[in-house]
C-alpha positions in Angstrom: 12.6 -6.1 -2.9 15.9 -6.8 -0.9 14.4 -8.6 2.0 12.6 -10.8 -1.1 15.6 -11.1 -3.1 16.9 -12.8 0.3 14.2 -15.4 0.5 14.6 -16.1 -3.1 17.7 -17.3 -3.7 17.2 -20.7 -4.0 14.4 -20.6 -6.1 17.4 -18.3 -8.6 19.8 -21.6 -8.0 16.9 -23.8 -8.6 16.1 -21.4 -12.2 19.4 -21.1 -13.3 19.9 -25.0 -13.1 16.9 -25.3 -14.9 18.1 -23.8 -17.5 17.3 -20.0 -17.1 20.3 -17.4 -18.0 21.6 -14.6 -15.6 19.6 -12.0 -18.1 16.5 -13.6 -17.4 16.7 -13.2 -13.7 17.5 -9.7 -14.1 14.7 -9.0 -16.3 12.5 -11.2 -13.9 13.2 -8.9 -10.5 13.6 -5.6 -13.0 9.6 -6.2 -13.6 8.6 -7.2 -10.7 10.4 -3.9 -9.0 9.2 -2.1 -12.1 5.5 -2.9 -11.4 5.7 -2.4 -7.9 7.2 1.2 -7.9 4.8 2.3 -10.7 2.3 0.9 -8.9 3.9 2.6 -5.5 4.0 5.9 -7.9 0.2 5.6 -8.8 -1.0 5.5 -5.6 1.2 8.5 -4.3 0.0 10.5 -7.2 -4.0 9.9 -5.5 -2.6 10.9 -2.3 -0.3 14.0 -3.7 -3.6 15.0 -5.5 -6.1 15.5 -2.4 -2.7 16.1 0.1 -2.3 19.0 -2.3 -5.4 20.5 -2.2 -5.3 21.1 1.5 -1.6 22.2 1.6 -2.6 25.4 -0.9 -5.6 25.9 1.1 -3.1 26.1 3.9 -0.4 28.3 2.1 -0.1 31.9 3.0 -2.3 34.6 0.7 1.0 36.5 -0.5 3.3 33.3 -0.5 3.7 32.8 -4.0 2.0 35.5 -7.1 -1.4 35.5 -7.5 -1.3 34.4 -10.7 1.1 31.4 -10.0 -1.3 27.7 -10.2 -0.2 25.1 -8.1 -1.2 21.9 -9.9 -0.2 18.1 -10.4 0.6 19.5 -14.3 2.4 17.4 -17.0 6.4 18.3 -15.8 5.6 16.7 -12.1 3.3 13.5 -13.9 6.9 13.1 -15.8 9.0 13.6 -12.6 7.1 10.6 -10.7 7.2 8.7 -13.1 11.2 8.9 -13.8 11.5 8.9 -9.9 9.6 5.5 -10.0 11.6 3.8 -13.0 15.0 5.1 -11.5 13.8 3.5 -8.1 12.9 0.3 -9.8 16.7 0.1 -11.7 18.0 1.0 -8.2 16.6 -1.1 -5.8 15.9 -4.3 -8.5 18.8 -4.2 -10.0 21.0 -4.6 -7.0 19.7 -8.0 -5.6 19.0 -9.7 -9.3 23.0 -8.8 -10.1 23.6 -10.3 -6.6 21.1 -13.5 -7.2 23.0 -13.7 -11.1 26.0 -14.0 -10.0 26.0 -16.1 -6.8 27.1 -19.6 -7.2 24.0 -21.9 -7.6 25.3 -24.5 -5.6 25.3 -22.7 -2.3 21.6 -21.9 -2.0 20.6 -25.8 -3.3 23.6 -26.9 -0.3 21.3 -24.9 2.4 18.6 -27.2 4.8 16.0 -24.1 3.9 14.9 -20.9 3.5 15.8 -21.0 8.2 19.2 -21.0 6.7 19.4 -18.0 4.2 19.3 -14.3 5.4 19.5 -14.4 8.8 19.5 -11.8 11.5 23.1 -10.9 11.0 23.1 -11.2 7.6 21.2 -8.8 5.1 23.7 -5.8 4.5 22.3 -4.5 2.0 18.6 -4.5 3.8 20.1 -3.2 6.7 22.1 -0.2 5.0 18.3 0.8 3.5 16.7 0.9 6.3 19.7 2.7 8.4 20.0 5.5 5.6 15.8 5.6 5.9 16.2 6.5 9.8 18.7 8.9 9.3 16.9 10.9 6.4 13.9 10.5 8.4 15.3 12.0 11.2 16.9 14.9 9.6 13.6 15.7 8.1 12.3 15.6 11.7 14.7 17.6 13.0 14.5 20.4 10.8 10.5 20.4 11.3 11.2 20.7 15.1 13.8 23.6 14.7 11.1 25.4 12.4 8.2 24.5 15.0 10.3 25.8 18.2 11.2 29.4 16.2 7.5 29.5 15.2 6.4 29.4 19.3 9.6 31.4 20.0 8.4 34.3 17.3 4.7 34.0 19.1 6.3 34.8 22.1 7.8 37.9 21.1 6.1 40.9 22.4 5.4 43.4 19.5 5.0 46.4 21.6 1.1 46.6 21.5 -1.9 44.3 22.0 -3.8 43.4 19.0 -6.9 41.3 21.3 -9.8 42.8 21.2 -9.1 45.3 18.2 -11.3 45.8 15.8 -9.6 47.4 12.6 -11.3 48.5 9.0 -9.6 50.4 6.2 -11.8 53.5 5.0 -10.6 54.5 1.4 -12.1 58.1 1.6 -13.6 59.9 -1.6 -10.4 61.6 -3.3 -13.0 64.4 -4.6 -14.3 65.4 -0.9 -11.9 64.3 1.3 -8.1 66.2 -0.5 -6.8 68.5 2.3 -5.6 67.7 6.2 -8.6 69.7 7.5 -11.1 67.7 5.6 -10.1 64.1 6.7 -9.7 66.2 10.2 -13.4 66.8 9.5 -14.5 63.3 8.8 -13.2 61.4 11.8 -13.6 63.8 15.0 -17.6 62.9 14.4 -16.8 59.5 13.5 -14.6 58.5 16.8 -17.2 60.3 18.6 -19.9 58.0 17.3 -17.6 54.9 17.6 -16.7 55.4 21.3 -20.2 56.1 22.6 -21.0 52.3 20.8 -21.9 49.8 23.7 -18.6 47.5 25.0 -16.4 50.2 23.0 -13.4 51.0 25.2 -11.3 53.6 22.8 -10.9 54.2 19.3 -8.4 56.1 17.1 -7.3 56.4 13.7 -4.3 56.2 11.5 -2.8 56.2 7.8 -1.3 53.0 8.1 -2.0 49.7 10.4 -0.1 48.7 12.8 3.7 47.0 12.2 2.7 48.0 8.0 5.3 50.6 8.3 3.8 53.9 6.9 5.1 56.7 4.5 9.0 56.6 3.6 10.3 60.5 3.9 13.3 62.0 4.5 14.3 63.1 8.0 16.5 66.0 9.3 17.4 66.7 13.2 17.9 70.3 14.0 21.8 70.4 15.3 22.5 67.0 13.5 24.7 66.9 10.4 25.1 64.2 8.5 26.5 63.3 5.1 24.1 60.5 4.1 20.2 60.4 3.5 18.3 59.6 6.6 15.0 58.0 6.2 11.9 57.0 7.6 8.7 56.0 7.7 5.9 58.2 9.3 2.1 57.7 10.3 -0.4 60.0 11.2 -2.5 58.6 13.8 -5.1 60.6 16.2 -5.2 60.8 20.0 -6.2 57.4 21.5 -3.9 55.4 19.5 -1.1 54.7 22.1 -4.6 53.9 24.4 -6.0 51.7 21.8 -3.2 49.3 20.9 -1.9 49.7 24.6 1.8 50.5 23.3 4.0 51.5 26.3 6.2 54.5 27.0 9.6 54.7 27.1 9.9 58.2 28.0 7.1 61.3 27.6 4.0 61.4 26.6 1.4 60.8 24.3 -0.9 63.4 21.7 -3.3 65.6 23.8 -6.7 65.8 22.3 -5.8 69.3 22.5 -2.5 69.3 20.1 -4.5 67.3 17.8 -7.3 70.0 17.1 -4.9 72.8 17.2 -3.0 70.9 14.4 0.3 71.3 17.0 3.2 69.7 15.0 4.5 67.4 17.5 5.8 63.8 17.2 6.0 60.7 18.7 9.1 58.4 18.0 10.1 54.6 18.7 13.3 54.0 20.6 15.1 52.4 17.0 14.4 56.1 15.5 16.3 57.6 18.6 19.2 55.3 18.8 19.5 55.9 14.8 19.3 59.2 14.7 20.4 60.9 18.2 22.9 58.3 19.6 21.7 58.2 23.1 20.9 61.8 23.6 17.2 62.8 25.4 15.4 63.0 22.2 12.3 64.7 24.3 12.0 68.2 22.8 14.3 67.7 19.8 13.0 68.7 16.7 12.7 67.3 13.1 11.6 67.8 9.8 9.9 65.1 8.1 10.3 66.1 4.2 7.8 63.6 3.0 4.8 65.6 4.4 6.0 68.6 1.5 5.4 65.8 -1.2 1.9 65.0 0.0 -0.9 66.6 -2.0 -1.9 68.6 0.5 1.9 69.6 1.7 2.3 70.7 4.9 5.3 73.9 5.0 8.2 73.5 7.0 7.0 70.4 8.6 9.3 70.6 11.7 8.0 68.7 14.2 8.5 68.0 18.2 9.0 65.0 19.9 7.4 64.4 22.9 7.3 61.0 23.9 9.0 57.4 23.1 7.8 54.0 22.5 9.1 50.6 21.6 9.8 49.8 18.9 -4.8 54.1 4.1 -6.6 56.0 6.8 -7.3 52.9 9.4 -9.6 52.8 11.7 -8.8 51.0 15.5 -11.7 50.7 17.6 -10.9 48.7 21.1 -13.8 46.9 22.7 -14.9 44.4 25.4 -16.4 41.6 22.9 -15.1 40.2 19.9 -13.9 42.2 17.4 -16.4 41.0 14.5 -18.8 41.5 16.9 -18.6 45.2 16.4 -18.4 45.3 12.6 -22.3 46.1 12.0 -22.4 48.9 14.6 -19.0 50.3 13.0 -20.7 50.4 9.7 -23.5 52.3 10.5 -21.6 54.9 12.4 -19.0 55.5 9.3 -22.7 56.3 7.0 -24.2 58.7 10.0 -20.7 60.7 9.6 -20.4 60.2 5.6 -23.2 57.4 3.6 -20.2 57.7 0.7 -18.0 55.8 2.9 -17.4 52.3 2.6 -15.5 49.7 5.1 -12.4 47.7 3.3 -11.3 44.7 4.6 -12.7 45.1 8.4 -12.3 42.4 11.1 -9.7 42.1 13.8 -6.7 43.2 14.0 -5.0 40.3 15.1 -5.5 38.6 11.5 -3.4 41.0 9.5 -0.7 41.0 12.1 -0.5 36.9 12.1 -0.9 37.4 7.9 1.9 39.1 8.1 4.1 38.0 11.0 3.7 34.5 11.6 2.1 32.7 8.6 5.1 32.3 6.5 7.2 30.1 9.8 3.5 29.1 10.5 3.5 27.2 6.8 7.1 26.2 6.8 6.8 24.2 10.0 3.9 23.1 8.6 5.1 21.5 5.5 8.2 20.2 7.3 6.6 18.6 10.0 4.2 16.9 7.6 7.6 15.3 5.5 8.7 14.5 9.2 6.2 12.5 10.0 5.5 10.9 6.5 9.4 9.6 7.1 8.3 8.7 10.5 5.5 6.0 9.4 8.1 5.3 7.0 10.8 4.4 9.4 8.2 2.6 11.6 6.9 0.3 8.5 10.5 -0.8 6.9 11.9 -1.6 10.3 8.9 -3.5 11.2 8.4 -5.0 8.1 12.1 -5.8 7.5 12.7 -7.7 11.0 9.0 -9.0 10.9 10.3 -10.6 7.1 13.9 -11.5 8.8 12.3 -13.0 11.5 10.0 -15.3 9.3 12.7 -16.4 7.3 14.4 -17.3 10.5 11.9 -19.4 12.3 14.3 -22.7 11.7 17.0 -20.5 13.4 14.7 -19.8 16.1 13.8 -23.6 16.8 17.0 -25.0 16.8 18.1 -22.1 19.1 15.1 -22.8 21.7 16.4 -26.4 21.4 19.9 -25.8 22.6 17.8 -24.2 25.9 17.6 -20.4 24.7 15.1 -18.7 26.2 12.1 -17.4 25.3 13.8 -13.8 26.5 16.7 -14.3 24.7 14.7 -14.4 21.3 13.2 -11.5 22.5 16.1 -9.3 23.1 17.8 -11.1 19.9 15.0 -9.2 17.5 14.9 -6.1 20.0 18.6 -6.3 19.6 18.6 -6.5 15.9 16.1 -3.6 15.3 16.9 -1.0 17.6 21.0 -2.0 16.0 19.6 0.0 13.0 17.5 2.3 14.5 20.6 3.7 16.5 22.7 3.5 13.3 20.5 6.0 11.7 19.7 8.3 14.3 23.5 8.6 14.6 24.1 9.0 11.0 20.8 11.9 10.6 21.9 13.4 14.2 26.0 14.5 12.4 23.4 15.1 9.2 21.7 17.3 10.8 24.2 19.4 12.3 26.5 19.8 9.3 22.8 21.1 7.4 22.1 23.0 10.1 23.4 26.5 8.9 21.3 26.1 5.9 18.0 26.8 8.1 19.8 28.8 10.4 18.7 32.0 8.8 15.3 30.8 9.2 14.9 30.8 12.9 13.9 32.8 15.2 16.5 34.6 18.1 17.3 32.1 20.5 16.8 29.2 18.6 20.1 27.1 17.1 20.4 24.5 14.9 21.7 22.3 17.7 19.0 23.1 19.9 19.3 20.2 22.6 15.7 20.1 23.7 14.5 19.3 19.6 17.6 17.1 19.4 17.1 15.1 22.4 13.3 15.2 21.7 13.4 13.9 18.1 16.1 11.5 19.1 13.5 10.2 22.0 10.7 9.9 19.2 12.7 7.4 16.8 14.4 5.1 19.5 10.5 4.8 21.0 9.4 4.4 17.5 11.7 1.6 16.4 11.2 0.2 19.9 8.0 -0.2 19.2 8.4 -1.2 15.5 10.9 -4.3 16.6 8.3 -5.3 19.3 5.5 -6.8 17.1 7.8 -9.2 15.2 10.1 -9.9 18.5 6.6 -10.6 20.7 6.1 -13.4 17.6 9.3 -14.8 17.6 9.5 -15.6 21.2 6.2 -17.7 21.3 7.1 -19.8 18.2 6.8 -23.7 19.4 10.4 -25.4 19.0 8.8 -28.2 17.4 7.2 -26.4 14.8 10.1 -24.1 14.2 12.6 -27.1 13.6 9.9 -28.0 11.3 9.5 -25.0 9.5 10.8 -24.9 5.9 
């Protein structure tokens, strides 16, 4: 609408001295804009509507409540449509004030429309497209930050290895399976079974998976006073488990097959739990009570336990294996019936899934989302330069003549529209580059260790992606002005 407004004007003079008032000018570009932004809003609601579709099929299972809907409803018809009226008095209003109250002499005074809204004229035009860039870019930048924390949290080792492990939850009968000893009972056969499975490496059990946390008790250290409530959260897992998820040592040892059938109390702890709660002394040998195990319905009395060994820091079943973990899922079935038919599988498959549910789809669907309004801004910047210097230089073609005819050069256009393009282009990447960093604190919290919001390589990357973008943008319409015939141009009206 401003880059027409531009080529207009003298058809305005030629209105007004026809006899048409400034308020029927305005009205004339209000309409036009009107049409064209509802029309603009029509066609984004279509794209919204299948866009959406595959952005909730996309979102993360525990995102948002499972009863929450995600729909184009009545509230978000009404926003779009204020968004395109407001857009419409915005950007129509502007240039028909402009083309009311201009004097109508000057435009009937120029040769043509060579004359009238030239390369270094246009502010208005130019400050759109400029603000466009540097909106663009800050949405681009903030996608980049969110993608580099995403690989930077992937490449944060959790302490085990999930490849290759096949989990399944097995909610045991409350009436057969109440005490220690009888769950005891149940899976001794059942790892047996599961290890002598073809490709089965190890296999273990344990109340809660892996990086779920477990049950929340209260802790005491024999010879440690303290005046608050220590806590923490406990698993019970079998011998194999360390084996299974291949968790490294810090210091002891791991369960002996042997302590686990004699029902020896003895514990294994991660190295937060001894920096917490021994401040650097050997915790090997220490013991503790873990109060939660009283509160169980089968209690165990004075559960004072032993540690013996260190590591980084539902019944489940993990089951390690040389093929893919779904692979095993039939064979795993069938062994859970020989050791108890009353036994069912809950959610089985492998046990990377639950830990990427739980760890990395969130950043996974940010990124996602933000890289998405990155590169919608992207085309966007890419079509309004191009489209406002192809327009510019079309209206200039007289320019162009009479400026090959005073011996310019075809290279000379060139650079000219280069010039005039990429003078925007750096504008805004400028303007979204300070943007950026004053909004950077806002996602700060969102990023992984390591990763700031002035991170130079996404900076200097995104920064790379617009100049090359605009380059390319400003190329079309500079490639067209520089084989324009001078005789045609001086021609051109």
């Amino acid at each position: 609408m401003l880059a027409r407004a531009t080529s207009r004007e003298k058809e305005f003079a030629l209105r007004a001295v026809l006899g048409a008032g400034r308020r029927r000018l305005v009205r004339l570009l209000l309409v036009e804009s009107l049409v064209l932004a509802i029309g603009g809003a029509a066609l984004g609601v279509l794209i919204a509507w299948g866009g959406l579709k595959l952005i909730v099929a996309a979102m993360p299972q525990n995102l948002i409540p499972a009863e929450s809907v995600i729909e184009l409803n009545a509230p978000v018809m009404v926003f779009t449509l204020v968004v395109a009226v407001l857009t419409a008095l915005i950007f129509g209003l502007a240039p028909s004030l402009r083309a009311a109250r201009r004097d109508v002499n000057d435009p009937l005074r120029d040769s043509g429309k060579g004359v009238s809204g030239g390369f270094r004229t246009g502010r208005m035009r130019d400050t759109v497209v400029v603000m466009e860039v540097a909106l663009s870019l800050t949405l681009l930048i903030g996608a980049g930050l969110l993608m580099r924390s995403f690989v930077a949290l992937r490449e944060v080792h959790l302490g085990l290895q999930a490849d290759h492990v096949f989990e399944t939850q097995l909610p045991l009968p409350a009436d057969r399976y109440k005490t220690a000893a009888q769950v005891s009972g149940f899976f001794q056969p059942l790892l047996a079974r599961v290890k002598a499975l073809p490709g089965v490496v190890d296999a273990t059990e344990s109340s809660a998976l892996p990086l779920y946390g477990g049950v929340d008790s209260k802790i005491e250290v024999l010879g440690k006073s303290h005046e608050d409530e220590w806590q923490a959260l406990l698993q019970n897992i079998s011998e194999g488990y360390f084996r299974v998820l291949r968790i490294p040592f810090k210091m002891g040892r791991a369960f002996s097959e042997a302590e686990i059938n004699d029902a020896r109390k003895v514990a294994v702890v991660n190295e937060t739990f001894a920096s917490t709660f021994l401040r650097g002394e050997d915790p090997l040998g220490r013991r503790i009570k873990l109060a939660g195990l009283e509160t169980l319905a089968d209690p165990v009395h004075e559960p004072w336990f032993e540690i013996v060994g260190v590591v980084r820091g539902w019944q489940v079943l993990l089951v390690r294996s040389e093929q893919t973990p779904v692979a095993l899922m039939n064979d795993v079935r069938q062994a859970v019936w020989a050791t108890d038919a009353g036994v069912a599988l809950a959610f089985p498959g492998a046990l990377e899934d639950p830990i990427s549910q739980r760890l990395y789809a969130g950043p996974r669907f940010a990124s996602l989302l933000m890289t998405i309004f990155g590169c919608l801004g992207l085309i966007l910047v890419t079509v309004g330069v191009y489209s406002v210097l192809a327009y510019a230089t079309a209206l200039k073609t007289h320019e162009i003549g009479i400026r090959m005819a005073l011996s310019a050069e075809r290279a000379d256009v060139f650079r000219l529209v280069i010039r005039t393009g990429l003078r925007l282009v750096t504008a805004g990447v400028g303007i979204g580059l300070i943007v950026s960093l004053l909004l950077g604190r806002a996602i700060e919290a969102e990023l992984s260790r390591g990763v700031k919001p002035y991170d130079p390589v996404t900076l200097a990357g995104t920064t790379l992606l617009f100049v090359g973008t605009g380059a390319l943008a400003c190329w079309i319409p500079a490639r067209r002005a520089a084989r324009v015939d001078p005789m045609v141009a001086l021609r051109y009206e």
